[in-house]
N, C-alpha and C positions, 0 to 999 in steps of 0.2 A: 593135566591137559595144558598143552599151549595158550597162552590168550593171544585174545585178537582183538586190537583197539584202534579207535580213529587217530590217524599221523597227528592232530592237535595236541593229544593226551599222552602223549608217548614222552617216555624218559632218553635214556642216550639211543640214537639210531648208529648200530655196525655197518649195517648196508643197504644200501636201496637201489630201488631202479624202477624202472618206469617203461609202458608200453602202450603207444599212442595205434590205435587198430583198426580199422574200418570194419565195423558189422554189415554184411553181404547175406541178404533173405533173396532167394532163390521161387520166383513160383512158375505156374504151367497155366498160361491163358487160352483156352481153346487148341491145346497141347504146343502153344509159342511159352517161350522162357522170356521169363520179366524180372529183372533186377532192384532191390531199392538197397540204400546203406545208409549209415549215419556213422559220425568218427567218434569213438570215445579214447579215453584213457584212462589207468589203473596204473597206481602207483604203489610200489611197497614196499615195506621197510623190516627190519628185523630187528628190536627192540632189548633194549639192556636196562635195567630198574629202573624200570615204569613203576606205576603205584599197585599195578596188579602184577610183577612179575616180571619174568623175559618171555616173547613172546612175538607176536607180529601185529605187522597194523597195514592198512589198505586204504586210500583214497582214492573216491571214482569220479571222475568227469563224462560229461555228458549227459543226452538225454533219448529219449524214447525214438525209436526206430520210424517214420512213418512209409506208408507202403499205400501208394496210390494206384489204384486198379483201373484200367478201363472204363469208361462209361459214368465215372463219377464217385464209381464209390473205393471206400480206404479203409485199413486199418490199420492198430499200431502194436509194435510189439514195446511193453517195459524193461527197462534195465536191472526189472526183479523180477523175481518167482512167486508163484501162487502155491506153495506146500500144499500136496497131497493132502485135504483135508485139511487145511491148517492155514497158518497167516501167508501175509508175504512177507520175503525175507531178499535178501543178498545173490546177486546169483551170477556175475561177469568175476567178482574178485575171484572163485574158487576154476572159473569156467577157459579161465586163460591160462591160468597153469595148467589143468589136465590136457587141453587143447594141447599145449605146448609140450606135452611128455613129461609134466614138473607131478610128481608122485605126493613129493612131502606136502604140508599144509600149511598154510599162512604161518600159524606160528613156530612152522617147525623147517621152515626155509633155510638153505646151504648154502654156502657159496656158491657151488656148481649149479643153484636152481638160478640163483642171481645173474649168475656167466648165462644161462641158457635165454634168462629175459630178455637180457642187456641184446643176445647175437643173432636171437630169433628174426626171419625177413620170411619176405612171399606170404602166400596164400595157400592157408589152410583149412579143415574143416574143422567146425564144431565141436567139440567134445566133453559132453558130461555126462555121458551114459542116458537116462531116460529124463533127466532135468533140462526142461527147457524154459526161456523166460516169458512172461505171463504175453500172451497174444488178445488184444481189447479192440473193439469199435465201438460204435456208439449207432442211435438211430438216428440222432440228430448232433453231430459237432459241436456245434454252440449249444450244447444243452447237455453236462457233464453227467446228470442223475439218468441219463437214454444209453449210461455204457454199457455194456456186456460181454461177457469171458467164450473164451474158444479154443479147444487145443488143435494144434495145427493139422492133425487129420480129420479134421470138422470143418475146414475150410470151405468146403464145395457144397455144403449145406447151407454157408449163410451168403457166399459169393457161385454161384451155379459157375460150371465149367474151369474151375479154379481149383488148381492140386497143390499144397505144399511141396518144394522139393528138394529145401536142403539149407545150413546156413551155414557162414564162413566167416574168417576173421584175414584180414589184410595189414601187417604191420604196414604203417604210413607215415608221414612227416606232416599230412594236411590238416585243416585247422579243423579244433573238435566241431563240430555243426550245432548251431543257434537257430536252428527253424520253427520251434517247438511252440513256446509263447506265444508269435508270432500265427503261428498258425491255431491255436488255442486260445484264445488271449484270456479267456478264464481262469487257465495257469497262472496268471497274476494277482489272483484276487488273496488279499488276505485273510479270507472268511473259509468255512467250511463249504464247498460246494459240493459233494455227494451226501448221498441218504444215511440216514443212521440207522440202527436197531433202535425200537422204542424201548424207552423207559423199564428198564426188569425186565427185560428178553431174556431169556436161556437157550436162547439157539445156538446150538455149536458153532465155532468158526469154519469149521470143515461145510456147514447147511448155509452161510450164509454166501449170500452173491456177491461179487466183487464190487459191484458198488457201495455194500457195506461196509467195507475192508481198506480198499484204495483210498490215498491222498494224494494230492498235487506232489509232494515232494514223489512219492515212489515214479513219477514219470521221469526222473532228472535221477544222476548219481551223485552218492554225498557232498561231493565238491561242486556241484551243478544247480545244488539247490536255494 
């Protein structure tokens, strides 16, 4: 299998390229269409004897999508995934190539996928099949352990008259977006601020709630953190 390592760790890089994008979340306010985005970027390289191999490597900029709704209330989507049952993990570096038509995998990138990053423009949709990135709000903002998890056709249960309806990527020249901290400012804090499992829990990760699970860093991409 190909490896996949952070641009830091990497031995000789043959080719890179880089794709700066606007995330475009689409939803339905009392059946009106309401926009929010935020700019990231993914970088990536194709790797020549590294210490694990030849292989690929990905560095992500940016950070967590926020999506303000009518009447006060928001939420945000992360620049990771919540595995089926499982941790979170990675999920713009795989989600731009398919987006894009790029078949092969981080570490098994071509030239021709390279040529496609580098020439890629406009506005497109989405595309990972049923993997989408983890959608979060909270009860109270300033109060990070009040988060909780939603997939996007569960929307209209926690926001009434609200339909998800689609997301998109915009290649762009604009600056990645720094809203985030700012709007959170507990993203600063160098302590633990969400809950834990207690002490000798055996709760599956798949049973536990995302505020078990989540850290500061998953709201930012590795470059971002």
């Amino acid at each position: 299998m190909a490896s996949i390592v952070a641009l830091p760790l990497m031995g000789c890089q043959e080719e890179t390229a880089k794709v700066r994008y606007r995330v475009i979340a689409t939803v339905e306010v009392d059946g009106k269409p309401i926009e929010a985005s935020t700019v990231m970027e993914v970088r990536y390289a194709r790797v020549k004897n590294s210490l694990i191999g030849t292989g690929g490597a990905t560095r992500l900029y940016g950070e967590a999508l926020i999506f303000d709704l009518p009447g006060g209330k928001s939420f945000y989507m992360l620049p990771t995934e919540r595995i089926e049952n499982g941790p979170i993990a990675q999920i713009w570096e795989y989600a731009v190539l398919n987006s894009f038509g790029i078949k092969n995998s981080i570490g098994g990138l071509e030239a021709a996928d390279f040529q496609i990053l580098r020439s890629t423009s406009g506005r497109i949709p989405y595309s990972l099949g049923k993997r989408f990135p983890t959608f979060v709000a909270f009860e109270d903002d300033q109060k990070p352990n009040t988060i909780f998890e939603f997939r996007r056709d569960e929307i209209g249960a926690i926001f009434p008259n609200v339909c998800f309806v689609r997301l998109e990527l915009e290649v762009t020249s604009a600056p990645i977006t720094e809203r985030l901290r700012e709007r959170l400012p507990w993203l600063n804090s160098p302590q633990q601020v969400f809950d834990r499992e207690p002490p000798g829990s055996k709760r599956p990760t798949g049973d536990r709630p995302i505020g078990h699970l989540v850290t500061i860093e998953d709201f930012f991409g590795d470059g971002s953190r």
